[in-house]
KOLDODREN-527768 format. One record per residue (C-alpha): residue in one letter; x, y negated, z negated. Coordinates in pm, whole numbers, plus 32768, in hexadecimal, padded with zeros to 4 digits. Example, Ala and Ser with C-alpha at 12.3 -4.5 7.8 and 13.67 -1.06 7.14 Angstrom:
2
A84CE81C27CF4 S8557806A7D36 
END
This chain:
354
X81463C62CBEE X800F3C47CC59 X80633C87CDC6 X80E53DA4CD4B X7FAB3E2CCC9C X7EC23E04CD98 X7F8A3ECDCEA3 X7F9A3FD3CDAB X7E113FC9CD68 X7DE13FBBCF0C X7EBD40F3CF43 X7DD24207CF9F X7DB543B6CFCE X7DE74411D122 X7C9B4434D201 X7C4E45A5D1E6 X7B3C45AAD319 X7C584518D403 X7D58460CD3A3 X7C63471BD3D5 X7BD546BDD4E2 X7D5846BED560 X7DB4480AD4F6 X7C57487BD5E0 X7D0C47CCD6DE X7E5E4857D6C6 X7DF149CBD6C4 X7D3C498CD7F2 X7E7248F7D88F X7F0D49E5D9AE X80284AA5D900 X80344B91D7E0 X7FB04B04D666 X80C24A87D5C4 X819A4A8BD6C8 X820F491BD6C4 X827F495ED541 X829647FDD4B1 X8218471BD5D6 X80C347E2D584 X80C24784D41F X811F463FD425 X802445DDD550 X7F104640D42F X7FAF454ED348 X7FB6443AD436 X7E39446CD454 X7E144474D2E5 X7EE24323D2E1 X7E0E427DD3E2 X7CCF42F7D39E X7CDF4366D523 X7C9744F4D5C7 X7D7A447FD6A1 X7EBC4381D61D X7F69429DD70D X80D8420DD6B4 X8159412BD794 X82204012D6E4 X8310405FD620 X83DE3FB5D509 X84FA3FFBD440 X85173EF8D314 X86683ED9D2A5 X86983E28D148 X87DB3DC0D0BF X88763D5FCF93 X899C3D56CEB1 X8A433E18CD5A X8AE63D6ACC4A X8B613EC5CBFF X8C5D3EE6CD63 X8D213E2ECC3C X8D4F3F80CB99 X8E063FF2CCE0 X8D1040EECD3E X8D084095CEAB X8DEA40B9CFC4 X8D983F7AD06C X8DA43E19CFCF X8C583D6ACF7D X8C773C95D0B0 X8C503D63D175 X8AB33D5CD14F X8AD73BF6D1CE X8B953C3CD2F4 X8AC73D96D335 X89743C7AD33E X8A2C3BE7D456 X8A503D0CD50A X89103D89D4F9 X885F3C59D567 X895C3C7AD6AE X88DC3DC3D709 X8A333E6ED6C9 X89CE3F42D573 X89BF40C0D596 X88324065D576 X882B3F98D65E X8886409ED73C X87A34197D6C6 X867640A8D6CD X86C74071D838 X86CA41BCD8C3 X85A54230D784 X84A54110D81D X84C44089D6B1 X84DC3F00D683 X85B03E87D56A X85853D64D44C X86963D4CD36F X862B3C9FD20C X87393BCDD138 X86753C21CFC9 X87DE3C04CED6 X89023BD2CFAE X89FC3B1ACEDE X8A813A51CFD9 X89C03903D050 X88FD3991D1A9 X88AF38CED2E0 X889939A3D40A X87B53988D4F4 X86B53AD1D512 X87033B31D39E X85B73B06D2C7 X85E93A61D175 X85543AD6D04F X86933A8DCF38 X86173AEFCE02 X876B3AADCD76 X88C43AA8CE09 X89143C1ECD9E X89023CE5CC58 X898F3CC2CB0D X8AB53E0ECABE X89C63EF0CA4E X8AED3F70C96E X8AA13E5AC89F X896F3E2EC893 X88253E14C958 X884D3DD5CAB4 X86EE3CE9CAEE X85E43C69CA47 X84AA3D21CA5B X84183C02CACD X852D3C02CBF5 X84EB3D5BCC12 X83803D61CC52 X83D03BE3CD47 X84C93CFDCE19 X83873DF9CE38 X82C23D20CEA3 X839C3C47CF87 X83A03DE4D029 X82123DD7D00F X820F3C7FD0D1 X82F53CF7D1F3 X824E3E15D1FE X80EC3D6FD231 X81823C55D335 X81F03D7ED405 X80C13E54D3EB X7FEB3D1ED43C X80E13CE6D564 X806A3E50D5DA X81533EFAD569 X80DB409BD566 X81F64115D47A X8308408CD3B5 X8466410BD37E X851840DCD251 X8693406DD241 X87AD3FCDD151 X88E03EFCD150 X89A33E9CCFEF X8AF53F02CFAB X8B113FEFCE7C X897B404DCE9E X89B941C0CE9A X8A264174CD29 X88E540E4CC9C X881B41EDCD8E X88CF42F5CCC2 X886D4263CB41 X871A4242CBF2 X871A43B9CC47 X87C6441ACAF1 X86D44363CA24 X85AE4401CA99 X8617455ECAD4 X871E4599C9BE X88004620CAC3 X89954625CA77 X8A75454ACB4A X8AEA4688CC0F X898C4678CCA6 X892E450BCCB6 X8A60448ACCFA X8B274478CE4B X8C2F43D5CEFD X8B8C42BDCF91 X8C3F422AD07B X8D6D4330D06F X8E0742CFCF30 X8F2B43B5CEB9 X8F2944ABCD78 X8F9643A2CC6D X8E764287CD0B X8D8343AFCCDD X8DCF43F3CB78 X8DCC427FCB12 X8C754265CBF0 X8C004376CB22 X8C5C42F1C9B7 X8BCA4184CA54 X8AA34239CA70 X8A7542C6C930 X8AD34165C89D X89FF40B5C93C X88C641E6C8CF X896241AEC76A X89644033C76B X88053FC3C802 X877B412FC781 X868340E4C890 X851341CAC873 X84AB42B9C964 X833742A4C921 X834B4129C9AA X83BF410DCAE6 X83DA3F95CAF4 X84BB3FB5C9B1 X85A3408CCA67 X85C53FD4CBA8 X86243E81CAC3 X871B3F3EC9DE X87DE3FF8CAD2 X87653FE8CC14 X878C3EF1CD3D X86DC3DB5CE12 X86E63E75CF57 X864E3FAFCEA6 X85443EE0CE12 X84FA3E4CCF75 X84E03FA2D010 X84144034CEE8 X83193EFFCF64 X833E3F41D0D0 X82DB40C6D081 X8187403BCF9D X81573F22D089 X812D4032D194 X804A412AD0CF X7F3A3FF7D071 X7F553FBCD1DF X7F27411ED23F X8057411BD305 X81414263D31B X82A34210D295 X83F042BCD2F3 X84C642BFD1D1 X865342CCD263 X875D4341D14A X87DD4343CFCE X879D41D2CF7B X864841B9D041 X85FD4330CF70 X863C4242CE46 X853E4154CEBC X845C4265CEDD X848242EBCD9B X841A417CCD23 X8304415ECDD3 X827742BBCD9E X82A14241CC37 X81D8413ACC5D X80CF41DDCD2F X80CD435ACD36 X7FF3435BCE6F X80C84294CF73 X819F43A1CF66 X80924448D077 X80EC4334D18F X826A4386D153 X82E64445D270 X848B44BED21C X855D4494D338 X86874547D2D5 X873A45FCD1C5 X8892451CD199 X89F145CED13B X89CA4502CFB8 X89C34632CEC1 X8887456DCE22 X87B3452BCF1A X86F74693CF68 X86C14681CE06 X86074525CE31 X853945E4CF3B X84C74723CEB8 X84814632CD9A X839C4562CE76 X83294691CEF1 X837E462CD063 X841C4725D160 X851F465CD223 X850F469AD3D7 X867A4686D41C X87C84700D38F X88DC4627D440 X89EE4620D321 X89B0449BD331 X8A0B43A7D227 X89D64222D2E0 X889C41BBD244 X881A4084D2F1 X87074156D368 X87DB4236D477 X871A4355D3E6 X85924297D408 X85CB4230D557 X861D43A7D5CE X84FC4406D503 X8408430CD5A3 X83F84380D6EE X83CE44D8D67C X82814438D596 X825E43AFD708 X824244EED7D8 X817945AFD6BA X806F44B0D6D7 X807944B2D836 X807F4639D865 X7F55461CD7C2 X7EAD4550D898 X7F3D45A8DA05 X7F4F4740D9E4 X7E2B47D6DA91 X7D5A48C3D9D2 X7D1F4A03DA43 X7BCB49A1DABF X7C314889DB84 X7D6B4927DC21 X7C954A7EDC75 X7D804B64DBD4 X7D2B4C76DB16 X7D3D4C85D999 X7DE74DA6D8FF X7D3F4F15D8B1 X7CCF4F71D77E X7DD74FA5D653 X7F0B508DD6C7 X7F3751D8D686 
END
C-alpha cells in the first residue's frame, strides 16, 4: 500500500492565486459576468488544478477499467458475464459507444483489464489483473484488502503513465457485467440510503431481477457488514476491481494535478472511494453528467459536485466524460482566446441599473 499512501500525502488544495487571478480574467472577458454559467466556473477550477491564470487542455484521456462480479451469479444482470470479454474486444476495435464519443470529443481512449474473469490477450488492452473477477459478495467479501488497495493503485499507475505521456485531463470509465450491483452497496453503505434510492435497473432488468438485486444487496451489506468510516474496507467487502481501478485513476489524477471527468453510477462509486480516501481530490473531479440510475444524483450532491449535462444516459464506459471533456476543453480555452474589453475596445457596462 505504500503506493497508495504516498499519492494520498502528494494530493494538494487547489492554487488559490491562479483561480483568482482567473476569475480577474473572466470578468474582464467581453460579455456580461456570469454569462457563460458553468464554462466560467469551471475555467477557475482548471487554474486552481494547474496552478496556471490561464489553463490549457489539450490531450485528453478517458481510462476505461474493467472487471468482473461473482455476484451476475445472483441473476441481477441482463447480460451474461461474457459479455465484458467480448465488450474488451470491441473497444480495442474502435466500435464501443466510447469509442465514438472519444472520436468526435478529441478524447483518446486506454481501456485497462484490472479483474476480468476471463484469460485476456488483446492487443491495445492494458493489463493490470489483480484477480480474475470478484468473489459473490452475497457470500462473503468480494477481495482482499490487499487486492483492493493492488486495484487502486494499478488506477494510480495508469493514471501517472498517461499524465507523464501528456496527458491534460483524464476521463473516467467502466466495463464489468453486474457492476451497477456492487456500485449500489457502495452507495448504500455510506449514505444509509434504502434500495428505492440506491438501487436501479442496471442494465434494464425487469421487476422480479430488481427485487432479487435489491435483497442481494442487503445480503451482501449483512454478510461482509462492511464500515463506512474505511473506505478501503468497503471497496474489498462489497465493491468491485474496476471500481477500485477508477477510484486510483481519480487519486492518481489529483497527486498529478490533473482535472478528472467522472462519467456515471459505477465511476460515482469510484469517486465515493476515493473521496474516502482523500477528501481533497474531490476538488480536481469535474461531473460530466447526471445518469438515469435512481442512485447516482445522490452520489453527487454527496460529493458535492454539480453534474454539466442531463442526457438520460445509462452506458458507462465513459460516454458521459468524453462529452464532458471537450466542454473542460472550451472553458479553458474561452478563457484564454476571449478578448477583454480592453483589448477588443469595447465599452464596459454603466454603473449598476436602475
Amino acid at each position: 500500500m505504500q503506493k497508495l499512501n504516498s499519492t494520498i500525502s502528494s494530493i494538494k488544495p487547489l492554487d488559490e492565486a491562479a483561480m483568482q487571478a482567473a476569475r480577474r480574467r473572466q470578468d474582464q472577458l467581453t460579455k456580461p459576468q456570469g454569462s457563460l454559467g458553468v464554462l466560467e466556473e469551471l475555467s477557475v477550477q482548471l487554474a486552481g488544478i494547474q496552478g496556471r491564470a490561464l489553463p490549457v487542455i489539450d490531450k485528453k484521456v478517458i481510462i476505461v477499467m474493467a472487471g468482473d462480479h461473482g455476484v451476475v451469479a445472483e441473476g441481477v444482470s441482463a447480460f451474461p458475464q461474457e459479455v465484458t470479454l467480448q465488450m474488451m474486444a470491441n473497444f480495442a476495435g474502435g466500435g464501443a459507444g466510447i469509442n465514438v464519443l472519444a472520436r468526435h470529443s478529441g478524447c483518446e481512449v486506454r481501456v485497462v483489464d484490472v479483474g476480468v474473469a476471463a484469460p485476456l490477450d488483446i492487443p491495445g488492452v492494458i493489463p493490470k489483473k489483480v484477480r480474475p473477477g470478484t468473489a459473490n459478495i452475497a457470500a462473503g467479501p468480494a477481495m482482499s484488502q490487499e487486492e483492493a488497495a493492488a486495484a487502486i493503485e494499478a488506477g494510480i499507475e495508469v493514471a501517472g503513465a498517461e499524465l507523464g505521456g501528456g496527458a491534460t485531463l483524464l476521463g473516467t470509465g467502466d466495463m464489468g457485467i453486474g457492476n451497477t450491483t456492487p456500485s449500489s452497496a457502495i452507495l448504500t453503505v455510506f449514505s444509509g440510503a434504502g434500495p428505492d434510492v440506491a438501487i436501479g435497473r442496471g442494465t434494464g432488468i425487469g421487476d422480479n431481477a430488481l427485487a432479487k438485486k435489491q435483497e442481494v444487496i442487503k445480503s451482501a451489506i449483512e454478510v461482509n457488514q462492511p464500515d463506512a468510516a474505511d473506505p478501503l474496507d468497503v471497496l474489498a467487502k462489497v465493491g468491485g476491481l474496476e471500481i477500485g481501478g477508477l477510484a486510483g485513476v481519480i487519486l492518481g489524477a489529483a497527486a498529478g494535478r490533473a482535472p478528472v471527468v467522472i462519467d456515471g453510477f459505477i465511476s460515482g462509486a469510484a469517486a465515493m472511494i476515493a473521496a474516502g480516501l482523500c477528501p481533497q481530490c474531490k476538488s480536481y473531479m469535474i461531473a460530466s453528467h447526471v445518469s438515469v440510475e435512481p442512485g447516482h444524483r445522490l452520489m453527487l450532491d454527496t460529493l458535492g459536485l454539480k453534474p454539466m449535462l442531463f442526457m438520460d444516459m445509462r452506458l458507462g464506459e465513459g460516454t458521459g466524460a468524453a462529452l464532458a471533456a471537450s466542454l473542460a476543453e472550451a472553458s479553458a480555452k474561452v478563457l484564454a482566446e476571449m478578448a477583454t474589453f480592453a483589448e477588443a475596445g469595447v465599452a464596459e457596462k454603466n454603473g449598476p441599473a436602475s
